[in-house]
Backbone of each chain as nested JSON, in Angstrom:
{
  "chains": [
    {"id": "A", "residues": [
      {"number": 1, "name": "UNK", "atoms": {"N": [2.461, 43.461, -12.54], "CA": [3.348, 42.309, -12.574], "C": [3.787, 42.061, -11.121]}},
      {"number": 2, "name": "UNK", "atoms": {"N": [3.555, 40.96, -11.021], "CA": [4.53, 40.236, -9.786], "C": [5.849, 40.703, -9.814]}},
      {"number": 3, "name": "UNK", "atoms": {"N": [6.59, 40.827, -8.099], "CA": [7.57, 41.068, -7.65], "C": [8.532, 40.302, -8.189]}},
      {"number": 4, "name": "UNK", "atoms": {"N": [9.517, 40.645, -9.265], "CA": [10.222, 39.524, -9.574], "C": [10.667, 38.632, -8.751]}},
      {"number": 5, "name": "UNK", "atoms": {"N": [10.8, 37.133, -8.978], "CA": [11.631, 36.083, -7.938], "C": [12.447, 35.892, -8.254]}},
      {"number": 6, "name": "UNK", "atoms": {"N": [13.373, 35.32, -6.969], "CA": [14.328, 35.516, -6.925], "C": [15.062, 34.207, -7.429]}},
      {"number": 7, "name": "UNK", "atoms": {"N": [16.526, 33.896, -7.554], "CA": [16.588, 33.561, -8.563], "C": [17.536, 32.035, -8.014]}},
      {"number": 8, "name": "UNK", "atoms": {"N": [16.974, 32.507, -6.383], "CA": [17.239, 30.581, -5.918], "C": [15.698, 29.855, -6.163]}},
      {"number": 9, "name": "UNK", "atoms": {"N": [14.818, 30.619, -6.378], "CA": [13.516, 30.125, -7.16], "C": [13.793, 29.481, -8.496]}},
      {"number": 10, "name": "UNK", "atoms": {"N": [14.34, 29.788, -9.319], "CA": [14.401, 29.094, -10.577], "C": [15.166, 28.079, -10.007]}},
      {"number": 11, "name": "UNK", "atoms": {"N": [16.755, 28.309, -9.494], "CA": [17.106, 26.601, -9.373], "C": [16.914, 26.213, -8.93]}},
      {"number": 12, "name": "UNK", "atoms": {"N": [15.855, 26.136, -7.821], "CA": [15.621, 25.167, -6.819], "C": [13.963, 24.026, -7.863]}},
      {"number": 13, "name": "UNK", "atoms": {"N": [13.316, 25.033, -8.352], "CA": [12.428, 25.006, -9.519], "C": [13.407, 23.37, -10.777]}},
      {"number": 14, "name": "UNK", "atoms": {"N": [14.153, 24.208, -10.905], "CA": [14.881, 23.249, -11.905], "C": [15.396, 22.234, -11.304]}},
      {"number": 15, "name": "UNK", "atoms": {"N": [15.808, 22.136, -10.279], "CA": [16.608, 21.232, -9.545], "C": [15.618, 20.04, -9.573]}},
      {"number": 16, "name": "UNK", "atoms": {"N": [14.521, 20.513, -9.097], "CA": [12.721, 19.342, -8.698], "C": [12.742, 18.934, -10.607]}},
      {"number": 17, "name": "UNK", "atoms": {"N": [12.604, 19.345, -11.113], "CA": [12.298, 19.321, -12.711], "C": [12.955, 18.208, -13.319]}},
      {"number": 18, "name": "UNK", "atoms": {"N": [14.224, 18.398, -12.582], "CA": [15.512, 16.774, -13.294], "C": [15.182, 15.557, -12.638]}},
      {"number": 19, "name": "UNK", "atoms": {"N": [15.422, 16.518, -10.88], "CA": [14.835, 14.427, -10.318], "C": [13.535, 14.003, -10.856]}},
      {"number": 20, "name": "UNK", "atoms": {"N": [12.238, 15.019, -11.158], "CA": [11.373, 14.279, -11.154], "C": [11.269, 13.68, -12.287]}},
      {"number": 21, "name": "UNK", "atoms": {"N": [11.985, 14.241, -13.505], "CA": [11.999, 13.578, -15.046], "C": [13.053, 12.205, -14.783]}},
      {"number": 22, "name": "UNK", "atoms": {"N": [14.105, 12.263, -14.02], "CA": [14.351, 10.954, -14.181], "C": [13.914, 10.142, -13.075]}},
      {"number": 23, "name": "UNK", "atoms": {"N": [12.424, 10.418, -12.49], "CA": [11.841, 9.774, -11.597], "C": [10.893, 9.062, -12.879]}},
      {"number": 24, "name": "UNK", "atoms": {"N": [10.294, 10.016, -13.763], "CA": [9.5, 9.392, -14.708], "C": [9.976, 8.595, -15.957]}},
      {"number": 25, "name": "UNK", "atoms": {"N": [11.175, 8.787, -16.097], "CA": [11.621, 7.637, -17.152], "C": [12.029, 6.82, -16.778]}},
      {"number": 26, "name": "UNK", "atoms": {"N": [12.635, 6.36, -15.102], "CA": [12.483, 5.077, -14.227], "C": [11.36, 4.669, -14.134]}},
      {"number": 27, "name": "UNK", "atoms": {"N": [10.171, 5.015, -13.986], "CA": [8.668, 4.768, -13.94], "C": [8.68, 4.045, -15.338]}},
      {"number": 28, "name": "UNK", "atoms": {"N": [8.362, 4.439, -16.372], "CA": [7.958, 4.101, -17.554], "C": [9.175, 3.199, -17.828]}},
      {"number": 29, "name": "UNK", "atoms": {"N": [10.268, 3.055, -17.532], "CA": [11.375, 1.687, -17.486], "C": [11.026, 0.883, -16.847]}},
      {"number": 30, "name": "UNK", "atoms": {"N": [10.536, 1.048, -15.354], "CA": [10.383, -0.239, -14.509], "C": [9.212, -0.9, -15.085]}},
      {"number": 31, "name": "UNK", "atoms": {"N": [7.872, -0.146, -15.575], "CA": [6.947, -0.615, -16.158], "C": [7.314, -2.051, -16.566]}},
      {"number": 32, "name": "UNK", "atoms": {"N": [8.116, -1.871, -17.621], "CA": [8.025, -3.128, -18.674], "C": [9.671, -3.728, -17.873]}},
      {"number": 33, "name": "UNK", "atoms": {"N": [10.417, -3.475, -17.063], "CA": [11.289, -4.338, -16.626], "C": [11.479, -3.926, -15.127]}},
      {"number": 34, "name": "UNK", "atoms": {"N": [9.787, -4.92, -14.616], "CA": [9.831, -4.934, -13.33], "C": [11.078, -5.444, -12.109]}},
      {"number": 35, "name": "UNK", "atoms": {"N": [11.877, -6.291, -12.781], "CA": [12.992, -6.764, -11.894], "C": [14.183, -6.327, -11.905]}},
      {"number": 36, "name": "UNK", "atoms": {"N": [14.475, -5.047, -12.35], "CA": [15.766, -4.371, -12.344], "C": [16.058, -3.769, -11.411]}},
      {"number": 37, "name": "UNK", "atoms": {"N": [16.792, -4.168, -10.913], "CA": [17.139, -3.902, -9.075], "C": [18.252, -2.919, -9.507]}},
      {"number": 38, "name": "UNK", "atoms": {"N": [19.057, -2.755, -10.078], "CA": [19.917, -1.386, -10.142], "C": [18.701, -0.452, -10.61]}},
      {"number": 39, "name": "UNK", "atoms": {"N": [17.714, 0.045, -11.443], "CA": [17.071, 0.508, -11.661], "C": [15.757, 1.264, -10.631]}},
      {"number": 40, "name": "UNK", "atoms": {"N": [15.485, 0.279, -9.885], "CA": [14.882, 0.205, -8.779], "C": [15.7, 0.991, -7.864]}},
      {"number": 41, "name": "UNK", "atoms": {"N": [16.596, 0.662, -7.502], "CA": [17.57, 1.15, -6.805], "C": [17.13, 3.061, -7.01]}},
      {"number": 42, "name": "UNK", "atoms": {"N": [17.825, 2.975, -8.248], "CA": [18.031, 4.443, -8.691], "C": [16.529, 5.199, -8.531]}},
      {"number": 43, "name": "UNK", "atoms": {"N": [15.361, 4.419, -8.646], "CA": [14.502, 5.336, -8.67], "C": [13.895, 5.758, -7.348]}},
      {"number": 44, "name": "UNK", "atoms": {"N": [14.094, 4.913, -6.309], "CA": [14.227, 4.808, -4.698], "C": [14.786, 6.528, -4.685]}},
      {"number": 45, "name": "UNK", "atoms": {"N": [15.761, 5.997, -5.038], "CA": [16.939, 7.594, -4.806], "C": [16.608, 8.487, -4.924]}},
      {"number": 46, "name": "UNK", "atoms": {"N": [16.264, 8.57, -6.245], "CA": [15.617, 9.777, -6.758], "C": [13.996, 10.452, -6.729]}},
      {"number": 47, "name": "UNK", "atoms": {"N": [13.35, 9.665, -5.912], "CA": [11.92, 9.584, -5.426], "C": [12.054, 10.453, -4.664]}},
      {"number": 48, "name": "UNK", "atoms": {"N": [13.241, 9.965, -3.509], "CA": [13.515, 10.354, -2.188], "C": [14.181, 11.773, -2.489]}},
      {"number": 49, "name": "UNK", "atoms": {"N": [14.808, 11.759, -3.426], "CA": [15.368, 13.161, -3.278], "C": [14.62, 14.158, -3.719]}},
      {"number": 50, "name": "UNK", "atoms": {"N": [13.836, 13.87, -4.792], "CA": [12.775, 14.913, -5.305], "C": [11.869, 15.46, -4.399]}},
      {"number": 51, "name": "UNK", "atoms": {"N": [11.467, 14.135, -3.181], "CA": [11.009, 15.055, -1.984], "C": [11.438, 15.719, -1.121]}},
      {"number": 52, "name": "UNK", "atoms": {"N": [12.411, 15.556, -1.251], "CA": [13.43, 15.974, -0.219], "C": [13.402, 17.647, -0.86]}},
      {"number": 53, "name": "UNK", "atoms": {"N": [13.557, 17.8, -1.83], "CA": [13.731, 18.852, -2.915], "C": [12.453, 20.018, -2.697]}},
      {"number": 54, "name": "UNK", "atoms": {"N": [11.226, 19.104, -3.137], "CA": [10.092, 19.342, -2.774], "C": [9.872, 20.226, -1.289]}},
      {"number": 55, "name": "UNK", "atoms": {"N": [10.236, 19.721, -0.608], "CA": [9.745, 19.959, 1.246], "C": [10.544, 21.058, 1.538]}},
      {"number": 56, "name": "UNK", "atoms": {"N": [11.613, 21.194, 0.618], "CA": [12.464, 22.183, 0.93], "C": [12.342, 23.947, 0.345]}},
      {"number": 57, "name": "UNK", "atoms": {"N": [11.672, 23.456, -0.945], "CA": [11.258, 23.889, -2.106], "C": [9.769, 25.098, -1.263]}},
      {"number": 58, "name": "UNK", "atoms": {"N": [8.778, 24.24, -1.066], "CA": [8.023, 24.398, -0.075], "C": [7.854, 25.267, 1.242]}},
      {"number": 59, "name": "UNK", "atoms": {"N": [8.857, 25.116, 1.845], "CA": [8.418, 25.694, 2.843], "C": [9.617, 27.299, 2.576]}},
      {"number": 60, "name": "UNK", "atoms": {"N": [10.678, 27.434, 1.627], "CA": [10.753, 28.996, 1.384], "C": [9.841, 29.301, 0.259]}},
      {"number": 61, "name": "UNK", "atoms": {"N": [9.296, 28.54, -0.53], "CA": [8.541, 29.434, -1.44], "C": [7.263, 29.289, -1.218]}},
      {"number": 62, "name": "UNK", "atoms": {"N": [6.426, 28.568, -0.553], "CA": [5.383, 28.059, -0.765], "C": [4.86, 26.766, -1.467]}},
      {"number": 63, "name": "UNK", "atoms": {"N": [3.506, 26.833, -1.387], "CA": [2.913, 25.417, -2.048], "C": [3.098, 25.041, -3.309]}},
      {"number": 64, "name": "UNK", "atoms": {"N": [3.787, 23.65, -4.177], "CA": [4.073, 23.47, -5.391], "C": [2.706, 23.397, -5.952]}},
      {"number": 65, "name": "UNK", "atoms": {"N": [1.736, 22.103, -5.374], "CA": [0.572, 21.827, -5.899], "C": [-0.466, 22.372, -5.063]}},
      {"number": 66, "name": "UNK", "atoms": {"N": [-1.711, 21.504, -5.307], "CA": [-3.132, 22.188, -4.724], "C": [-3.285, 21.709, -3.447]}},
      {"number": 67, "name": "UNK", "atoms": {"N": [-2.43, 20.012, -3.31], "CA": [-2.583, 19.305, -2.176], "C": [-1.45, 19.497, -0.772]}},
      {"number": 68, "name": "UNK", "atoms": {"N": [-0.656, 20.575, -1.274], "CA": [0.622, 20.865, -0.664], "C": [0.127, 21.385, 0.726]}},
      {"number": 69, "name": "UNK", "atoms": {"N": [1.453, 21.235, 2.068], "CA": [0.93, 22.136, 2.829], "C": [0.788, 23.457, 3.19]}},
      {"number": 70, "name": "UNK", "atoms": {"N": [-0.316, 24.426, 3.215], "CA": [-0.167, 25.22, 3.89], "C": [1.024, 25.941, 4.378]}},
      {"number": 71, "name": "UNK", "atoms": {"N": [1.802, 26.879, 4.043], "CA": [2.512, 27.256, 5.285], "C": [1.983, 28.123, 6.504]}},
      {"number": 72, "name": "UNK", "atoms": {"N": [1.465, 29.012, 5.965], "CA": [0.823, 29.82, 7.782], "C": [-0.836, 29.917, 7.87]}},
      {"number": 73, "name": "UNK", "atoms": {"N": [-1.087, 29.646, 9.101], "CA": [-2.27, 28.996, 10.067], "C": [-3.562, 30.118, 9.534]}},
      {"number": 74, "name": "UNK", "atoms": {"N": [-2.848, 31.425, 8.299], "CA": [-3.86, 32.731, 8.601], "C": [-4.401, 32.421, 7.639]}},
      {"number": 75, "name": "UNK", "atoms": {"N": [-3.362, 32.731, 6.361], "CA": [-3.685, 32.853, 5.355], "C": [-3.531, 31.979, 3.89]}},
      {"number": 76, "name": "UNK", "atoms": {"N": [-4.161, 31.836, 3.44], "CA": [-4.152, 30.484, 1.931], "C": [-3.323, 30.588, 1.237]}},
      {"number": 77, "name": "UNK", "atoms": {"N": [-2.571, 29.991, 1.168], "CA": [-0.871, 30.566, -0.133], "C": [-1.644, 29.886, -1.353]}},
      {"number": 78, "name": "UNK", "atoms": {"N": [-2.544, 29.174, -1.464], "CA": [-2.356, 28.577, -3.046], "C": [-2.825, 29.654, -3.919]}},
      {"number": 79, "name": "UNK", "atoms": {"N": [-3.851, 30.322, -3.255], "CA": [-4.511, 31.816, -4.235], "C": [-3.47, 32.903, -4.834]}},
      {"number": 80, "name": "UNK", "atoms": {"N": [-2.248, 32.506, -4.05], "CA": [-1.594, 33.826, -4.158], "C": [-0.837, 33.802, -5.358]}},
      {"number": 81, "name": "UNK", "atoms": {"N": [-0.872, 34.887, -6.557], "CA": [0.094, 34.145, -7.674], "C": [1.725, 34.351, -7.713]}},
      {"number": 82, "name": "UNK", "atoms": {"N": [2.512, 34.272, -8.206], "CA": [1.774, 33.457, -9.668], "C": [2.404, 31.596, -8.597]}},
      {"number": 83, "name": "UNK", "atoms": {"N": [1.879, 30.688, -9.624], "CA": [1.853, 29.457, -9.308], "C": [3.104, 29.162, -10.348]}},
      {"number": 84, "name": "UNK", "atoms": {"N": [3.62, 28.082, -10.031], "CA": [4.78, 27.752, -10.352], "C": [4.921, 27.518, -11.942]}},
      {"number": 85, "name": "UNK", "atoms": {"N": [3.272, 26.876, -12.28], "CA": [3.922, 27.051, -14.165], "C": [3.647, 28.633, -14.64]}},
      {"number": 86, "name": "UNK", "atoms": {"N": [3.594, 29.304, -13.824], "CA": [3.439, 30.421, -14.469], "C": [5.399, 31.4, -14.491]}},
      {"number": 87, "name": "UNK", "atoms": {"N": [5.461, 31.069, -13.175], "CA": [7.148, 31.682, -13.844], "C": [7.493, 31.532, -14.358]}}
    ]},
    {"id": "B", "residues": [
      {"number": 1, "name": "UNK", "atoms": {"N": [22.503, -0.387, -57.005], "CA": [21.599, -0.403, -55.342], "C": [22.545, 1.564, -55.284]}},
      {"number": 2, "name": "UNK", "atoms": {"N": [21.456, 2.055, -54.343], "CA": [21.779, 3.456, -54.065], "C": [23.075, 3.32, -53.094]}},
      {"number": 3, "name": "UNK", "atoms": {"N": [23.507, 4.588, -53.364], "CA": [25.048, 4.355, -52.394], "C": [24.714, 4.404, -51.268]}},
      {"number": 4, "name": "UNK", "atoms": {"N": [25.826, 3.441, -50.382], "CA": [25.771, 3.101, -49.158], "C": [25.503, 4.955, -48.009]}},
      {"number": 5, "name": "UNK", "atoms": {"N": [24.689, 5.655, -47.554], "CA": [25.34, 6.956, -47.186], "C": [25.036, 6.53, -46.058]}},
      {"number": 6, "name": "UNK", "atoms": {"N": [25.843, 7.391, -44.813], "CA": [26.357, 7.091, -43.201], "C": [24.345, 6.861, -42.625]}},
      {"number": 7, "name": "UNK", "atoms": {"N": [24.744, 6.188, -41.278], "CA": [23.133, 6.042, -41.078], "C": [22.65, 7.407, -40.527]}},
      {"number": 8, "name": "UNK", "atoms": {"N": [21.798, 7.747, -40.95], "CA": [21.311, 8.663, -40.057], "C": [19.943, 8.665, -39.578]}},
      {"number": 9, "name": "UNK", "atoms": {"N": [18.884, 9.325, -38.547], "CA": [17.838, 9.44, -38.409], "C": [17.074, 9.574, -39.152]}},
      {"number": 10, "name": "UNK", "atoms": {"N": [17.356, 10.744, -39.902], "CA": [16.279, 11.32, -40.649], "C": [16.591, 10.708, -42.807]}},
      {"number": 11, "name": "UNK", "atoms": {"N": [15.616, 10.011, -42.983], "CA": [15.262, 9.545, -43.987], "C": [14.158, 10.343, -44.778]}},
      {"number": 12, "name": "UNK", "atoms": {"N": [14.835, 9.747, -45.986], "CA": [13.631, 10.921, -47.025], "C": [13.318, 10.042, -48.488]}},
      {"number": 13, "name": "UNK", "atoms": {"N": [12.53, 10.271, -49.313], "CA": [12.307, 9.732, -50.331], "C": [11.719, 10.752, -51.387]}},
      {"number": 14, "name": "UNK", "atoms": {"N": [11.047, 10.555, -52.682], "CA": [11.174, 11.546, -53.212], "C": [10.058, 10.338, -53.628]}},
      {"number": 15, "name": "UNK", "atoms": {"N": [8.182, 10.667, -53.464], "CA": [7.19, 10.148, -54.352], "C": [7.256, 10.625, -55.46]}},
      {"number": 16, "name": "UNK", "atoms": {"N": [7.053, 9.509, -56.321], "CA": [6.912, 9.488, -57.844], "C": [5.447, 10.569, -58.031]}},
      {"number": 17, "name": "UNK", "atoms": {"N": [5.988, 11.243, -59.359], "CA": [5.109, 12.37, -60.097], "C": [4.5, 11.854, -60.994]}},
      {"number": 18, "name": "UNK", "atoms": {"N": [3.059, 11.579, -61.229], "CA": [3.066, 11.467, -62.818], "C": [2.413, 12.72, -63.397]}},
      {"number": 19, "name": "UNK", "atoms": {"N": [3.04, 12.432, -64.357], "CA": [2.416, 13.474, -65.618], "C": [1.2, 14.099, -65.826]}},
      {"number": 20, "name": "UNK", "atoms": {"N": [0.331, 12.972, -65.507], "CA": [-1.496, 13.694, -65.367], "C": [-1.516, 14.429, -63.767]}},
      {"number": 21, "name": "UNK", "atoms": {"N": [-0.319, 14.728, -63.248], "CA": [-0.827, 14.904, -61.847], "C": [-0.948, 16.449, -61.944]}},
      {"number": 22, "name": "UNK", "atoms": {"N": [-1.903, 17.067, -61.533], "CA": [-2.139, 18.556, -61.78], "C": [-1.42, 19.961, -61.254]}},
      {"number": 23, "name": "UNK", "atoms": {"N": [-1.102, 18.796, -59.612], "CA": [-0.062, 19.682, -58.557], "C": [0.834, 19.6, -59.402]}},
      {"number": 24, "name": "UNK", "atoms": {"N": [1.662, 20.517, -58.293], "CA": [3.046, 20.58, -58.584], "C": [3.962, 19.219, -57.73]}},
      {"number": 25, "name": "UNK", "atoms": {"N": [5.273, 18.802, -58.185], "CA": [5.873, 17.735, -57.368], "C": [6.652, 18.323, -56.142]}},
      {"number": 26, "name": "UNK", "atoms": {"N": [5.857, 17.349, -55.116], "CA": [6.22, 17.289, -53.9], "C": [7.889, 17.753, -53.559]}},
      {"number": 27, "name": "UNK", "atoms": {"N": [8.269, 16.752, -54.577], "CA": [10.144, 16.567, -53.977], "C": [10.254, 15.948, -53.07]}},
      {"number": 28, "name": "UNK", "atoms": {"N": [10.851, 15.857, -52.267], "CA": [12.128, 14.88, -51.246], "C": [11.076, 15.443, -50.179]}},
      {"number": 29, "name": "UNK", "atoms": {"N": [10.266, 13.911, -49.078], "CA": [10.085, 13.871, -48.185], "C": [10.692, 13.55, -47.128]}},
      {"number": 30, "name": "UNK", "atoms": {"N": [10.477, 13.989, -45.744], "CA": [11.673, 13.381, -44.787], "C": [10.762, 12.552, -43.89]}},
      {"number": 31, "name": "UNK", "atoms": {"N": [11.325, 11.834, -43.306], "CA": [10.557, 11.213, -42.361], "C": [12.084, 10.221, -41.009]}},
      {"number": 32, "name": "UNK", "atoms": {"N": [11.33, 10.664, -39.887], "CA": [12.357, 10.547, -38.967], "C": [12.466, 8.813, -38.381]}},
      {"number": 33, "name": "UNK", "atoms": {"N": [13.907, 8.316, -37.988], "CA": [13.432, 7.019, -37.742], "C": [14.364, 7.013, -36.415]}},
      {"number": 34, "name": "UNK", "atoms": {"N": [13.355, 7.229, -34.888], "CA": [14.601, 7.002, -34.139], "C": [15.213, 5.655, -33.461]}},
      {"number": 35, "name": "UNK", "atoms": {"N": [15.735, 6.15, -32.274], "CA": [16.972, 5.105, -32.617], "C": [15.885, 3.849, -31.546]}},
      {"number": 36, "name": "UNK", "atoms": {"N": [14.678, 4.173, -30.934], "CA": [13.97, 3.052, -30.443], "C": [13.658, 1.867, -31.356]}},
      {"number": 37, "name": "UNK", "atoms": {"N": [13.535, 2.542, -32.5], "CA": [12.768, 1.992, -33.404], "C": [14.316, 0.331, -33.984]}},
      {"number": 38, "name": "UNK", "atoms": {"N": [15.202, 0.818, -33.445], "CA": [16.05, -0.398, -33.803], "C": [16.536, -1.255, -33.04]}},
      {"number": 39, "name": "UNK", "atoms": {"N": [16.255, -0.693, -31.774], "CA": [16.466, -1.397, -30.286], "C": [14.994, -1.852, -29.781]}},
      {"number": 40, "name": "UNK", "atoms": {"N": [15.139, -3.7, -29.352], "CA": [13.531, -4.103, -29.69], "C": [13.804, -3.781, -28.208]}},
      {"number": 41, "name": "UNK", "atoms": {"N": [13.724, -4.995, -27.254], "CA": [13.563, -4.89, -25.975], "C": [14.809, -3.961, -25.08]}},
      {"number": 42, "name": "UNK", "atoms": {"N": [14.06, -2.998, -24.574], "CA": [15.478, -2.065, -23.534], "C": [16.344, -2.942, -23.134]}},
      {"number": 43, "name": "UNK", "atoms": {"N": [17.033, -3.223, -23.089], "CA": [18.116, -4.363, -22.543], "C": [18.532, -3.035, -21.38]}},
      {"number": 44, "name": "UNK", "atoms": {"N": [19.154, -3.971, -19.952], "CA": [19.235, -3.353, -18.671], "C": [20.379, -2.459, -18.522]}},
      {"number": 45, "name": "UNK", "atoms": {"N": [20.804, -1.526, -17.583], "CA": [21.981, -1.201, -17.619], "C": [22.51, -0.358, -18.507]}},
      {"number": 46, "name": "UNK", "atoms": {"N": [22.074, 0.158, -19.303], "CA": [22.176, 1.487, -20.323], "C": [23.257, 2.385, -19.694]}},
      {"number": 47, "name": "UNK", "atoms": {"N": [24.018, 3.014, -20.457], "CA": [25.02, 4.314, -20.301], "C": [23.603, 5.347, -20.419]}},
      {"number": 48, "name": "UNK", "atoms": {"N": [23.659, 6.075, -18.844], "CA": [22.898, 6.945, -18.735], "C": [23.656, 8.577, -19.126]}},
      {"number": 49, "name": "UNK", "atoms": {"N": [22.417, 9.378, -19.052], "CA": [23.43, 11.228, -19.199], "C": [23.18, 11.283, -17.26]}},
      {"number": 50, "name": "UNK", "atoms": {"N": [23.977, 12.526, -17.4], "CA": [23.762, 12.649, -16.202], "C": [22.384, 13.639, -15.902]}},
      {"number": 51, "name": "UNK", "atoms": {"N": [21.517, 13.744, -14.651], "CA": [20.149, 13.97, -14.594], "C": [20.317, 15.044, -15.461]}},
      {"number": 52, "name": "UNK", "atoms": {"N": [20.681, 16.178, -14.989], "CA": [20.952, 17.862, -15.825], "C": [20.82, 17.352, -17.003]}},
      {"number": 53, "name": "UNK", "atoms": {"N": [21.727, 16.499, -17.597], "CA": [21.668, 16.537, -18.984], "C": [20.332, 15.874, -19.689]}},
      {"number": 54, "name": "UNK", "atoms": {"N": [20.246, 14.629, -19.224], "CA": [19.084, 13.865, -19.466], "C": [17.932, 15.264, -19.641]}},
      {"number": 55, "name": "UNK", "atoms": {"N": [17.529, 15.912, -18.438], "CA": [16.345, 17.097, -18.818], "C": [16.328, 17.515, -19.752]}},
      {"number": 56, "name": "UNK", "atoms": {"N": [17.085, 18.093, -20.167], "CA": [17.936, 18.733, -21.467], "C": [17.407, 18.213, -22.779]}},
      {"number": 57, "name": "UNK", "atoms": {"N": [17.784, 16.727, -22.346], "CA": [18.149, 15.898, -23.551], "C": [16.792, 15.24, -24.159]}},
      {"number": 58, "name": "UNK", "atoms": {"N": [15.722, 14.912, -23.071], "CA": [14.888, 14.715, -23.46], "C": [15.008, 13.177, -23.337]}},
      {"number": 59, "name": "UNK", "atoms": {"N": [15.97, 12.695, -22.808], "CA": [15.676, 11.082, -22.399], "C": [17.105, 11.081, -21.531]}},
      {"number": 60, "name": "UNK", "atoms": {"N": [17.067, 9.788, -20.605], "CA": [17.743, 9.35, -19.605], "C": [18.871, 8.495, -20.195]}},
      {"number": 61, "name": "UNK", "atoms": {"N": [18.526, 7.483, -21.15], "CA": [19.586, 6.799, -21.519], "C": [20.137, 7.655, -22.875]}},
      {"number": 62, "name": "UNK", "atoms": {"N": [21.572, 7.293, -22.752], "CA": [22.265, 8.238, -24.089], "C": [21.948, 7.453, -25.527]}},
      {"number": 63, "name": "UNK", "atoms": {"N": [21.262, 6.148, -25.177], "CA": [21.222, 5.833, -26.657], "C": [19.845, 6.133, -27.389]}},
      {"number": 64, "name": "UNK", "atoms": {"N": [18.786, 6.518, -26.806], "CA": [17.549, 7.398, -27.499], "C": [17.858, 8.416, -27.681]}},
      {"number": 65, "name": "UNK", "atoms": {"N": [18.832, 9.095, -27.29], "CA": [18.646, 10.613, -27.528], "C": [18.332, 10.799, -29.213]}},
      {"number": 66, "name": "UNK", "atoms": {"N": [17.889, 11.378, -30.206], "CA": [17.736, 11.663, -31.151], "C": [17.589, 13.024, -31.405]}},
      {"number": 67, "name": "UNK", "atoms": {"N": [18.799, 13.999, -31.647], "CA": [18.525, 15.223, -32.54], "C": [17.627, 15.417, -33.207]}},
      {"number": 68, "name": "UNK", "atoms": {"N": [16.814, 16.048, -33.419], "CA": [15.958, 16.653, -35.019], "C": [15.845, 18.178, -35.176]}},
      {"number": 69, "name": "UNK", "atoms": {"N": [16.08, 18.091, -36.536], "CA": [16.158, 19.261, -37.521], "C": [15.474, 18.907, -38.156]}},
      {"number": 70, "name": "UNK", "atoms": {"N": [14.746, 20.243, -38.42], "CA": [13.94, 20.394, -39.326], "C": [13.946, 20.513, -40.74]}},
      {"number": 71, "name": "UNK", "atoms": {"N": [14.269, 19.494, -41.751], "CA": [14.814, 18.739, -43.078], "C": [14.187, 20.353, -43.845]}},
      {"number": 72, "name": "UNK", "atoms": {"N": [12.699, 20.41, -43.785], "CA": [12.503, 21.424, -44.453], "C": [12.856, 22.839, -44.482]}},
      {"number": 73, "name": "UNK", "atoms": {"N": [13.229, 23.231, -43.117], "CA": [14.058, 24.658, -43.333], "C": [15.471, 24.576, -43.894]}},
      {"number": 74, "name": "UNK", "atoms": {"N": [15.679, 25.553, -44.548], "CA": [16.905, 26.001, -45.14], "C": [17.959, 25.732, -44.075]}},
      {"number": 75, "name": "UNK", "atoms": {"N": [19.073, 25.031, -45.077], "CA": [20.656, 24.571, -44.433], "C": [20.382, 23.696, -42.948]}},
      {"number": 76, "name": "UNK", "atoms": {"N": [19.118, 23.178, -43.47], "CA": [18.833, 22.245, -42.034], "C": [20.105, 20.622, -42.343]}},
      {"number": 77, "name": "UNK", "atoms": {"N": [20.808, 21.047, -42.938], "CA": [21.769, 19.736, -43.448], "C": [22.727, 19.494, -42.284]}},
      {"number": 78, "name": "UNK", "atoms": {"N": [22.932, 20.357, -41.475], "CA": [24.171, 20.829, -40.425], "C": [23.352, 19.567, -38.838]}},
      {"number": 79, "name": "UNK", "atoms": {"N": [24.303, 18.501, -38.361], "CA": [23.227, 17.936, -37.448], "C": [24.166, 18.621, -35.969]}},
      {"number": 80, "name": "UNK", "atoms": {"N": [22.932, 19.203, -35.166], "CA": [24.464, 19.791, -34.088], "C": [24.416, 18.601, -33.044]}},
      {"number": 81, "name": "UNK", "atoms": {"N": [25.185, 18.38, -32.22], "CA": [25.256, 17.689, -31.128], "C": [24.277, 17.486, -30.381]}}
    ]}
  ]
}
């Protein structure tokens, strides 16, 4: 078994999990009510913060996805487990 | 007409048995009706949860949220919050 993680891993994990769910039910809202500018608004926000979340997320734990960057010049972090749906 | 009872989601009916039927009777089916299903077009501006909760909740605006219990397990009568 993997070294347990630690346990600003889960909330930082959860933290990405909320913006990006209400990144996706602004998505699937704006769909069908393209001109909602408070809506729009909000999903701006929360786009931005999920990356923000993301980048941060990232560079203490490593890569979320496959396309993520790299952190060091040696060695490949995506091989290394476990990957994030696995915690 | 059947008595008026409070609205709720989850609806049930009870298919008719007949006599030549070999099974045994079904009883009281449930079947869920949520609350999209009465709201045609999203109208704008919704009372949202807050994000935490929304995850949770399984939707963003507070008026989809829909509880479900499972009608067929035992003392599933109780609806929690």
């Amino acid at each position: 078994m993997t070294k347990p993680l630690p346990k600003e891993y889960y909330k930082q994990l959860e933290e990405i999990q909320t913006a990006d769910f209400v990144v996706m039910e602004l998505m699937l809202y704006l769909d069908t009510h393209p001109t909602d500018q408070q809506a729009i608004g909000q999903y701006n926000q929360f786009s931005q913060y999920s990356k923000q979340l993301k980048r941060a997320f990232e560079s203490q734990f490593g890569p979320l996805q496959q396309g993520s960057l790299n952190p060091s010049q040696t060695d490949w972090a995506w091989s290394e487990s476990p990957w994030p749906w696995q915690v | 007409m059947k008595s008026q009872q409070p609205f709720t989601s989850a609806k049930s009916y009870v298919p008719p048995h007949s006599p030549f039927d070999p099974c045994p009777p079904i009883g009281r089916k449930y079947y869920s009706t949520p609350p999209n299903l009465y709201l045609g077009f999203q109208p704008s501006d919704l009372p949202q949860f807050s994000p935490a909760d929304a995850l949770r909740k399984g939707t963003l605006w507070k008026v989809f949220y829909d509880y479900y219990d499972n009608p067929y397990r035992k003392g599933a009568g109780k609806s929690r919050d």
